[in-house]
N, C-alpha and C positions, 0 to 999 in steps of 0.2 A: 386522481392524484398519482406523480412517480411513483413507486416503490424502491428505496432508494438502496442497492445491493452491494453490502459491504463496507467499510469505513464512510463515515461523512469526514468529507474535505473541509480542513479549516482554514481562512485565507489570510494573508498578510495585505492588509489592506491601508492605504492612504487616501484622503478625502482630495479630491480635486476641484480647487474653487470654481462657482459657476452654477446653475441648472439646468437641465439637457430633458425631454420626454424622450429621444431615440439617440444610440450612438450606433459608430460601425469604424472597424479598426481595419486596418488590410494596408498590403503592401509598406509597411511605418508609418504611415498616416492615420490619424483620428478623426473622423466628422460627427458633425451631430446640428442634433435643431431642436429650438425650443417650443415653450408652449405658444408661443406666438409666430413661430415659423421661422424664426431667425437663424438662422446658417452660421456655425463655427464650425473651424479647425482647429488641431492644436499644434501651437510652436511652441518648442522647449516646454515651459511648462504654464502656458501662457496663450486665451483663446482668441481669436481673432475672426470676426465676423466677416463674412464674405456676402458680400450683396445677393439680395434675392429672398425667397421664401420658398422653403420647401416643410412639407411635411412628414418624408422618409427620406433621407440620404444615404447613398452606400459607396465603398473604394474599395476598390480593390485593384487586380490584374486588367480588369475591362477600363480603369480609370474612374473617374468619379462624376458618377448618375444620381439624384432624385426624383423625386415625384409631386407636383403643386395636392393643395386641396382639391383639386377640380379636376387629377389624377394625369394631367400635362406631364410628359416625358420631359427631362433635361438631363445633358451633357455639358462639364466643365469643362470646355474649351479654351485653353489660351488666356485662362482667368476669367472667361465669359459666357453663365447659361446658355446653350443653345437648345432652342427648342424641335425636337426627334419625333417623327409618327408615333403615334399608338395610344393608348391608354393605359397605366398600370396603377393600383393603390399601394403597392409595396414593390422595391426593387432588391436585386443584387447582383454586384459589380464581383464578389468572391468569385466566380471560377476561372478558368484556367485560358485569359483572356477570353471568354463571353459572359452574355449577360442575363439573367435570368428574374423572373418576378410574375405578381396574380395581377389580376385585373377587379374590379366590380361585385365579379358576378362566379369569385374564384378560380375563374380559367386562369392555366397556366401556360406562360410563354416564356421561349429564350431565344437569344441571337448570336448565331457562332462569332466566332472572333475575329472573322476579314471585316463584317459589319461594324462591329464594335470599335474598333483600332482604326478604321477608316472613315467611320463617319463625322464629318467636319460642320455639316449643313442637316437640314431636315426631308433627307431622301425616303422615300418609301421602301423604309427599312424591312428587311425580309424575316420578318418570325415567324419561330416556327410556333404552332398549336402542341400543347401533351395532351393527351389523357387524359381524365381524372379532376379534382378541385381541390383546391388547398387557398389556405386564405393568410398562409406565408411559409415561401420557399428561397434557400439558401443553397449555397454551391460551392464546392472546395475541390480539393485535387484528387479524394478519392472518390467524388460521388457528388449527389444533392441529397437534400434532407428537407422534410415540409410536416406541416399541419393542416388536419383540416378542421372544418367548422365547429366540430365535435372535440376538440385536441385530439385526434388521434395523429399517432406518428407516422411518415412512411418516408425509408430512402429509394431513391432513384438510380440504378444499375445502369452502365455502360455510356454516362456519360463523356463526353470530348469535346475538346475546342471546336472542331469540324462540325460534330455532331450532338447537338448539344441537347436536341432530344432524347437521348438515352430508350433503354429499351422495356423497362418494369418497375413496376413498383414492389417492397416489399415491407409491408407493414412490421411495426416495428413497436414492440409494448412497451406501456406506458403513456401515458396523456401531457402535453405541453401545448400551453396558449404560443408562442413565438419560439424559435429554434435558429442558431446561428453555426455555420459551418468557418472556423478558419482559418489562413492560409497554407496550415500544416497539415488541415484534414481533422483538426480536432472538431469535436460539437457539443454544445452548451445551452441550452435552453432555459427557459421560465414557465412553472405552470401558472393554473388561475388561481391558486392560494397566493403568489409573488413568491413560491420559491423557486432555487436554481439550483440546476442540475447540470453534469458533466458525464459524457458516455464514454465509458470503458472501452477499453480492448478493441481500439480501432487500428487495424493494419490496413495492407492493400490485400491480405488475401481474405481477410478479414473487416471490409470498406463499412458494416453496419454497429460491427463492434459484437459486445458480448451483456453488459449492464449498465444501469446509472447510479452515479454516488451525488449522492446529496451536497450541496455546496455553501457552505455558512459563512458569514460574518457578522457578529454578534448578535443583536434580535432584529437586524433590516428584512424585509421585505424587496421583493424587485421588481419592475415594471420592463426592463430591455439589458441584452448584453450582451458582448461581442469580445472576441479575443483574436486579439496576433501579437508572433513575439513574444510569448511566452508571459504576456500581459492580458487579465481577464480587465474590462470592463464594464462597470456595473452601474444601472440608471438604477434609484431606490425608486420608492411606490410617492417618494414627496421629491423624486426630481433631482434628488444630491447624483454625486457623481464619486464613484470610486472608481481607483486605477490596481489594483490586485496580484499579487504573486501566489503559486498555488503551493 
């Protein structure tokens, strides 16, 4: 479990109607899917389901990616899944137009940004292979950030659009089951108790930070959660949905 250093955050929170098992926020857009695999967004304040079944959705810079049960790539195209090379069980559309996510079997892959922003059809998309396993990686403008099987934490140095392999990893204490980066570079996680956490002292010269403070609102529990906009996002452990100021 975190160790949570220094003040616990308290949140200004509002229930947002609806159920969701995954959300992901980027670029002012909202998506999410539920336990049946049903695809929303949100307009105004107000969700609207978008054909198809996915069981991860992510938006961001890259545009907006999922992943099926059967771990099928898709890109929303034009209002319409297209299905893209590869295989992933978790994605992320957060970095800085590319695209990044695991596979199976924890390998970790990304796809710079001419790939990402150009592809219209199902080309033999060019990813690259990292290092290493993580069984969920996310990606923002000052870095990536992942877990592995064990929650351990680690960010990812010298990542770029071009080069979207980056160059090390550097382990990072503290234990979280899922970890979200973003679009300001902030980062936020869930451990395996359902609590949630927010990392200190994140600059660019400073891209890993310095601590985690503890993140509450009232006695929930969390299962996923994402922020942009200065909006956290929060999936409870029964699937409600809150929308958050810190």
């Amino acid at each position: 479990m975190v160790a949570p250093v220094g003040q616990t955050v308290q949140l200004n929170c509002d229930q947002v109607p609806g159920a969701l098992k995954q959300i992901d926020a980027g670029n002012g857009q909202v998506f999410g899917v539920n336990a049946n695999d049903n695809i929303y967004t949100l307009y105004s304040s107000s969700w609207t389901q978008i054909p198809g079944a996915l069981k991860h959705v992510s938006v961001g810079a890259a545009g907006v990616w999922g992943v099926t049960r059967s771990n099928n790539i898709y890109k929303l195209v034009g209002g319409e899944w297209v299905r893209t090379d590869g295989l992933l069980k978790q994605i992320d559309a957060g970095g800085v137009q590319f695209l990044s996510g695991v596979n199976m079997k924890d390998d970790i892959f990304c796809l710079h940004d001419q790939a990402t922003v150009s592809n219209k059809n199902r080309l033999a998309l060019p990813w690259s292979h990292i290092e290493g396993k993580l069984k969920y990686y996310s990606c923002g403008p000052l870095g990536c950030w992942g877990v592995n099987s064990v929650d351990d934490i680690f960010y990812r140095f010298s990542v770029t659009s071009s080069s979207c392999s980056g160059s090390r990893w550097q382990q990072v204490e503290g234990k979280l089951s899922m970890i979200e980066v973003g679009s300001d570079g902030s980062v936020f996680g869930v451990n395996s108790m359902g609590n949630a956490f927010r990392r200190n002292g994140i600059s660019a010269s400073n891209p890993f930070g310095t601590s985690w403070s503890l993140v509450q609102y009232k006695c929930h529990k969390f299962r996923h959660l994402s922020y942009d906009l200065g909006l956290l996002w929060l999936i409870t452990d029964d699937q409600k949905i809150l929308r958050c100021k810190l």
